[in-house]
C-alpha positions as CSV (number, residue, x, y, z in Angstrom):
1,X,10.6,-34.9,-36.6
2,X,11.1,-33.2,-33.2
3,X,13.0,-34.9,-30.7
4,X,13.1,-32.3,-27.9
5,X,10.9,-29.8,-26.9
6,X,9.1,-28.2,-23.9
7,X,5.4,-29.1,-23.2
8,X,2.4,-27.0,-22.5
9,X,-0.1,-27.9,-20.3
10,X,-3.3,-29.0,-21.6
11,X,-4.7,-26.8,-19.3
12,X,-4.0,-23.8,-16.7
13,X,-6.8,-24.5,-14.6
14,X,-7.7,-27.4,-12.2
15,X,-11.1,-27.6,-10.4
16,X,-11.0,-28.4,-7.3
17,X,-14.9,-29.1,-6.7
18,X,-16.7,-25.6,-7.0
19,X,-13.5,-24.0,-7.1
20,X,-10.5,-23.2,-9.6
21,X,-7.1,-23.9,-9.0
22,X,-5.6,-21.6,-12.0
23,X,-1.8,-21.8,-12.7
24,X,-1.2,-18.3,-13.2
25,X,-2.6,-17.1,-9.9
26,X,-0.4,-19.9,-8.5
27,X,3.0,-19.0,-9.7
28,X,2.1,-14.9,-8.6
29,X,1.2,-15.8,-4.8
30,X,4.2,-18.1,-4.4
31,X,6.1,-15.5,-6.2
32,X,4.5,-12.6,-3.5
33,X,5.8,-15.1,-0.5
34,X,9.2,-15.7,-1.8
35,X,10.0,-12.0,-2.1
36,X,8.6,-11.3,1.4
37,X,10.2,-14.1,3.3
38,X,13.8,-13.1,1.5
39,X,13.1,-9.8,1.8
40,X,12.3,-10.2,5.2
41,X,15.7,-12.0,6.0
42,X,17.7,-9.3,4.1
43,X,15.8,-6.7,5.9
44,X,16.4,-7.7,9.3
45,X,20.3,-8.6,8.3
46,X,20.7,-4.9,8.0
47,X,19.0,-3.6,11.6
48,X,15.3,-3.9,10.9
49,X,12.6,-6.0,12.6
50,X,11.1,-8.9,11.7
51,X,7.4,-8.5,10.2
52,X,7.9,-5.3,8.6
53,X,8.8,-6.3,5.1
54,X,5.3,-8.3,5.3
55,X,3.7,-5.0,6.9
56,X,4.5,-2.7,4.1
57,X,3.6,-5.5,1.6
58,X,0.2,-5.3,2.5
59,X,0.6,-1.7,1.1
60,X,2.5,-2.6,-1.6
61,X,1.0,-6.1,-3.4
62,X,-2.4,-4.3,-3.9
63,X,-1.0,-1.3,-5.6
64,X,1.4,-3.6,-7.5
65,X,-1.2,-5.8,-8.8
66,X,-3.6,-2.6,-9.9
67,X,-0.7,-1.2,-11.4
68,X,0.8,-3.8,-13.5
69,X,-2.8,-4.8,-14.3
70,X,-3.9,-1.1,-15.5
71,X,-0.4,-0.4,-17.3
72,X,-1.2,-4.2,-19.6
73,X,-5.1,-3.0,-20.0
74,X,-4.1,0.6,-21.7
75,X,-1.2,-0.9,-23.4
76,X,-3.2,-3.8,-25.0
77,X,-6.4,-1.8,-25.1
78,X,-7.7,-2.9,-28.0
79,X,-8.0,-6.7,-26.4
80,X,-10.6,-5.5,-24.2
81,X,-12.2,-2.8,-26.0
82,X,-11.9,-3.3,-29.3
83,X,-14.3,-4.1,-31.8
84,X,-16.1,-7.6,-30.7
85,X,-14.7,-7.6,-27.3
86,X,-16.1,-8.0,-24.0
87,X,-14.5,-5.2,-21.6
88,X,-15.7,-7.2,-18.6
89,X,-13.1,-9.0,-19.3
90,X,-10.5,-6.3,-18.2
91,X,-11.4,-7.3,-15.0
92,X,-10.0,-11.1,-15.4
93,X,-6.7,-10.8,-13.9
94,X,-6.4,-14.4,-13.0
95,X,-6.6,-15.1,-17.0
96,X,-3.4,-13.2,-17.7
97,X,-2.3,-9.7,-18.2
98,X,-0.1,-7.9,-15.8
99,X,2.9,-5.2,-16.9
100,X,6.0,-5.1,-14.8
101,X,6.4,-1.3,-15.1
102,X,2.3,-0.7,-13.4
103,X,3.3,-3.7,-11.1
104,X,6.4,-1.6,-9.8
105,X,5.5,1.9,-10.3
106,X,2.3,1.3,-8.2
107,X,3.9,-1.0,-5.7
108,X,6.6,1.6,-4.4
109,X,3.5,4.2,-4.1
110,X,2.2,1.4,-2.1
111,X,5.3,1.0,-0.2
112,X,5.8,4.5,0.2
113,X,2.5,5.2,2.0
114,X,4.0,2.0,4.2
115,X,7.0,3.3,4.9
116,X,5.7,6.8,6.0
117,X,3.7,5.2,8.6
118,X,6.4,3.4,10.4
119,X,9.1,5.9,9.6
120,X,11.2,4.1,7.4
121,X,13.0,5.4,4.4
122,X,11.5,3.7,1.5
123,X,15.3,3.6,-0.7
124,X,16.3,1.3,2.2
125,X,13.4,-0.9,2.4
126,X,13.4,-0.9,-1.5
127,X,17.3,-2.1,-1.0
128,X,16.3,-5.2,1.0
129,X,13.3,-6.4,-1.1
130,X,15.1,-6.0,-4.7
131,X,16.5,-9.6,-5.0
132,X,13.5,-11.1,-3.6
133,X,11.2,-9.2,-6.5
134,X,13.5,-10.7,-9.2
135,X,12.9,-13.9,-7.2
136,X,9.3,-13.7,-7.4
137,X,9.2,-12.5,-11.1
138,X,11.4,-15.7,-12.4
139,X,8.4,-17.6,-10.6
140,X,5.6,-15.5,-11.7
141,X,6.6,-15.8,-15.8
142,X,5.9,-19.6,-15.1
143,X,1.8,-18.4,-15.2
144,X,2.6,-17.2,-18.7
145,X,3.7,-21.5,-18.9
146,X,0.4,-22.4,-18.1
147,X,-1.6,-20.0,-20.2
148,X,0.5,-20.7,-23.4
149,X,1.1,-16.9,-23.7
150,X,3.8,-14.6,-24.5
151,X,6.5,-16.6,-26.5
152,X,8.7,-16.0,-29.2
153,X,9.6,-16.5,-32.9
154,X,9.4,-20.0,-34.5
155,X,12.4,-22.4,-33.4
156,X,13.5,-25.8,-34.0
157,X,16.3,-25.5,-30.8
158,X,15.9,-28.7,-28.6
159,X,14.3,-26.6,-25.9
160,X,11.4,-24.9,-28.3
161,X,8.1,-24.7,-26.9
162,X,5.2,-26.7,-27.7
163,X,2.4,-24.0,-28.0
164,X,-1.0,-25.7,-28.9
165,X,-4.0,-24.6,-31.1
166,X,-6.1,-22.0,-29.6
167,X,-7.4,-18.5,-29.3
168,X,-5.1,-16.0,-31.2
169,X,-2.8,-18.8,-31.2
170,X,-1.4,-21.0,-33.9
171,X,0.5,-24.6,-33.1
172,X,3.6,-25.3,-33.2
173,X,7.0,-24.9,-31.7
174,X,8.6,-21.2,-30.4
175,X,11.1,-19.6,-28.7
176,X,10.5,-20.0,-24.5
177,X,10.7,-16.1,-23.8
178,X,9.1,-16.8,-20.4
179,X,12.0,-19.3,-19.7
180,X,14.6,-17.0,-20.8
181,X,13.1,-14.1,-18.6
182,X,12.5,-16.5,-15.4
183,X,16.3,-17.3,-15.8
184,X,17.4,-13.9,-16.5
185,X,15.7,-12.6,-13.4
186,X,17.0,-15.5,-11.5
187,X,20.8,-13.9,-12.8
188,X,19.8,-10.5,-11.9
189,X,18.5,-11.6,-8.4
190,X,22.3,-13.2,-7.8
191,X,23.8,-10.1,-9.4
192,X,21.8,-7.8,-7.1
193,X,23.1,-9.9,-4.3
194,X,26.7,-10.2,-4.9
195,X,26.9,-6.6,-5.7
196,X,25.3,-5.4,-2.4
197,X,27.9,-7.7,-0.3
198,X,30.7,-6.3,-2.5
199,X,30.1,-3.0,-2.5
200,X,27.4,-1.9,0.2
201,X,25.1,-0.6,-1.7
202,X,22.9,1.7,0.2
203,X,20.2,4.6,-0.6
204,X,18.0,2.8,-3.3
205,X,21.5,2.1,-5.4
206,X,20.6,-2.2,-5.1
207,X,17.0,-1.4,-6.3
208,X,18.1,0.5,-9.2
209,X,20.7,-2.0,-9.9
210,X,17.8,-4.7,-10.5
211,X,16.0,-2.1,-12.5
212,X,19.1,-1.8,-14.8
213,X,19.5,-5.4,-15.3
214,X,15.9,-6.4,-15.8
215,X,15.8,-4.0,-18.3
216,X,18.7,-5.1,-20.0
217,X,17.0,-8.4,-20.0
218,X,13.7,-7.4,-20.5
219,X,15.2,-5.2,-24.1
220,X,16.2,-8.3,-26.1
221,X,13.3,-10.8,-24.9
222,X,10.7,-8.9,-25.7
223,X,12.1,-7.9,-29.2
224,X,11.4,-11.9,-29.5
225,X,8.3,-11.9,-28.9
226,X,5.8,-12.5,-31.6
227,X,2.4,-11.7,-29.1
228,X,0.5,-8.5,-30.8
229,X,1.9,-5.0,-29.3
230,X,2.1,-1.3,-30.4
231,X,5.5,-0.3,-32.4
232,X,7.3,2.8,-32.3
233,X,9.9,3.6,-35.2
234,X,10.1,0.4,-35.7
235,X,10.4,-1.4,-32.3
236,X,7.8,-3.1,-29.7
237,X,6.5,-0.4,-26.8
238,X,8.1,-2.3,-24.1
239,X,11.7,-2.0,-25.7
240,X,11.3,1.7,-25.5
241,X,10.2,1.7,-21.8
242,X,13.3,-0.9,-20.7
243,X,15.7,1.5,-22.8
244,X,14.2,4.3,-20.8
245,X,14.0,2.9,-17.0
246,X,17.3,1.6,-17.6
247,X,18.8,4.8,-18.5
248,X,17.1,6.3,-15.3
249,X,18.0,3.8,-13.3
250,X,22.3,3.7,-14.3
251,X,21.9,7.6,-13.9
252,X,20.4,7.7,-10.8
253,X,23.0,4.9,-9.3
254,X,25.6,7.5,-10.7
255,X,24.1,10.2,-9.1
256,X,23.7,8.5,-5.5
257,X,26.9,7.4,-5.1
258,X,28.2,10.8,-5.5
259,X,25.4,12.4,-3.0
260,X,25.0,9.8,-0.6
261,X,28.3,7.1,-0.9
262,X,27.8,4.5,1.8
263,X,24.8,2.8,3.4
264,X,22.3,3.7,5.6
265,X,23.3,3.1,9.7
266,X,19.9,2.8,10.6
267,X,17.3,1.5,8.6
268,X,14.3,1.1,11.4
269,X,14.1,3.7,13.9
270,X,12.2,1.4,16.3
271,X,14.7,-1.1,16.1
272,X,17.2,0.1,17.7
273,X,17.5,-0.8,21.2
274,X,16.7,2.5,23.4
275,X,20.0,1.5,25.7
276,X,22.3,1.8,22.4
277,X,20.8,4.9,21.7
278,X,21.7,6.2,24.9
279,X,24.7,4.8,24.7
280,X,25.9,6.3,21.5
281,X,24.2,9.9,23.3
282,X,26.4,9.0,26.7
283,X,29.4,8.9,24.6
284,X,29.1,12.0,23.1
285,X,27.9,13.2,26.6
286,X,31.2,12.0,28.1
287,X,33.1,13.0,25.3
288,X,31.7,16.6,26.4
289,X,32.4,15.7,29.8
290,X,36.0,14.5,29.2
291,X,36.4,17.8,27.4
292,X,35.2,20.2,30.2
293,X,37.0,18.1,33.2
294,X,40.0,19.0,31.2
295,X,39.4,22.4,31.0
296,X,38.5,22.1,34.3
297,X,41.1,20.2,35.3
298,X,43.7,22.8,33.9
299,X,41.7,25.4,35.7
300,X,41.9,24.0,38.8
301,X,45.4,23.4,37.5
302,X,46.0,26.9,36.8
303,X,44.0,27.8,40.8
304,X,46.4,26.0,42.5
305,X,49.3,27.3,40.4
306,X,48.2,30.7,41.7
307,X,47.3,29.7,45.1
308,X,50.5,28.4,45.5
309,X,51.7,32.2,44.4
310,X,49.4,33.4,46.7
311,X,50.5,31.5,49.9
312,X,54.2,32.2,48.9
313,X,53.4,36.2,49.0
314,X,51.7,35.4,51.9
315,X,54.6,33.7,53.6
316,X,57.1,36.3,52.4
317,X,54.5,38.8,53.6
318,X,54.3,37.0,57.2
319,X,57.9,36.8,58.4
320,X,58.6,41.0,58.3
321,X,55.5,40.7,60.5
322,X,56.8,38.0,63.1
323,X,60.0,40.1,62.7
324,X,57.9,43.0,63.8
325,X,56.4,41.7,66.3
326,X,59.3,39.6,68.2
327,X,61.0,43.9,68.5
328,X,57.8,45.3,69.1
329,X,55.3,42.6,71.8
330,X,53.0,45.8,72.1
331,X,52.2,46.2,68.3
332,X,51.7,42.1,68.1
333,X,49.1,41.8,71.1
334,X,47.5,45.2,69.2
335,X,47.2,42.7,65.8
336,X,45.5,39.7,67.5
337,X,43.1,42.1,68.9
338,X,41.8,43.3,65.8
């Protein structure tokens, strides 16, 4: 007899009159508004305005949600057009289905074309919102809760899941991969922020830390998972792409530190006030300045040096004349004349 275990929910869907409430489309929204509002914090702690993290995420939720939908419909194809099946159905994305690697390959095409219009780099706005998107995917594995979807290998541990009879399902008591995910990317989140106040991490290098880490993550949870996927030599499809964005991503965090070390001054053009701007030109103005008075200084310097020559001559030159003239009145009166 079982002692502990996790409960499912009897159902992922409440009705609220006409209308239903589903789990799963729940835990994404609330995951969407988590990684905007901290993303939005993170973003104006490093010079940007408020409002444009949610800006670009109109851009970049749309394209996320295609993409992560469109990577888990040709990846599981045969669920929606295989033999017997409806392919209507590809279309219910509120009913499960969505791939992390669609959701953020599309997404920074979506935050791309959102950053180009307001002139932002996208590895800096990609910087701000990483935490926040391991924020929102520790929530958003909670939908796979409420569907009674993707978990593991048979357990008898004291937090197994309680998965009840259904379609493509058998009863019993599994492995929480969800759980271990949410709480991996809840770990990677922290990890992602500790490192960024540590080291500054700048140019994309805090985005492709979370990528790293995820995939770690991602690498051993899904090679517990019992759900039906496609196998390469041996192991699921989605080890293969985590051991391959992972690699990417370390090489590309080697490769930017040695390009571009540092962080970026200005992340948000329009931010920054048009008087510091000035300011920062004045100074080098002034700097300029500084420089030429000098010169211009030791010219005048170097004029009054010679001046100073000069009216020495002169006054050597002047006293053979007053000489001159105090023998010779005649000659002197003939001077002033002329």
């Amino acid at each position: 007899m079982d002692l502990a275990y996790i409960p499912s929910p009897s159902t992922g869907v409440v009705h609220l009159g006409p209308l239903p409430l589903r789990g799963y489309a729940f835990c994404i929204i609330i995951g969407v508004f988590v990684a905007v509002w901290y993303g939005n914090k993170r973003w104006i702690a490093r010079g940007g305005k408020a409002g444009t993290v949610a800006d670009i995420a109109v851009w970049a939720v749309p394209f996320g949600l295609v993409g992560g939908r469109l990577y888990h419909v040709i990846t599981d194809y045969q669920l929606y057009f295989g033999e017997g099946e409806n392919w209507v159905d590809a279309f219910k994305i509120w009913e499960g289905g969505l791939g992390i690697w669609g959701a953020i390959a599309f997404g920074a095409v979506g935050a791309w074309i959102g950053c180009r219009r307001r002139g932002i780099p996208l590895p800096a706005y990609a910087d701000a919102i990483a935490p926040g998107i391991a924020f929102a995917q520790a929530i958003g594995r909670w939908g796979n809760w409420f569907n009674q979807e993707l978990y593991g290998k048979p357990t008898d541990l004291p937090w197994a899941l309680e998965i009840s009879e259904g379609v493509n399902r058998e009863a019993g008591l599994y492995h929480p991969t969800f759980l271990y995910e949410s709480l991996w990317c809840v770990g990677v989140a922290l990890l992602v922020i500790w490192a960024d106040r540590r080291f500054r991490l700048g140019h994309g290098r805090a985005f492709a830390l979370y990528v790293a880490a995820y995939c770690a993550g991602r690498a051993w949870i899904e090679y517990m998972r019992v759900d039906e996927a496609h196998h390469i030599l041996g192991l699921r499809l989605n080890v293969w792409t985590a051991i391959l964005v992972f690699v990417l991503a370390v090489v590309y965090i080697a490769l930017s530190a040695r390009l571009r070390p540092g962080r970026e001054e200005i992340v948000e053009p329009a931010a920054v006030p048009q008087d510091k701007e000035d300011s920062a030109s004045g100074s080098s103005a002034s700097g300029s300045s500084a420089s030429g008075s000098s010169a211009s200084g030791s010219s005048a310097s170097g004029s009054s040096a010679s001046g100073s020559s000069a009216s020495g001559s002169s006054g050597s030159g002047a006293r053979p004349q007053a000489e001159d003239a105090e023998g010779d009145p005649a000659d002197s009166g003939s001077a002033n004349r002329g």
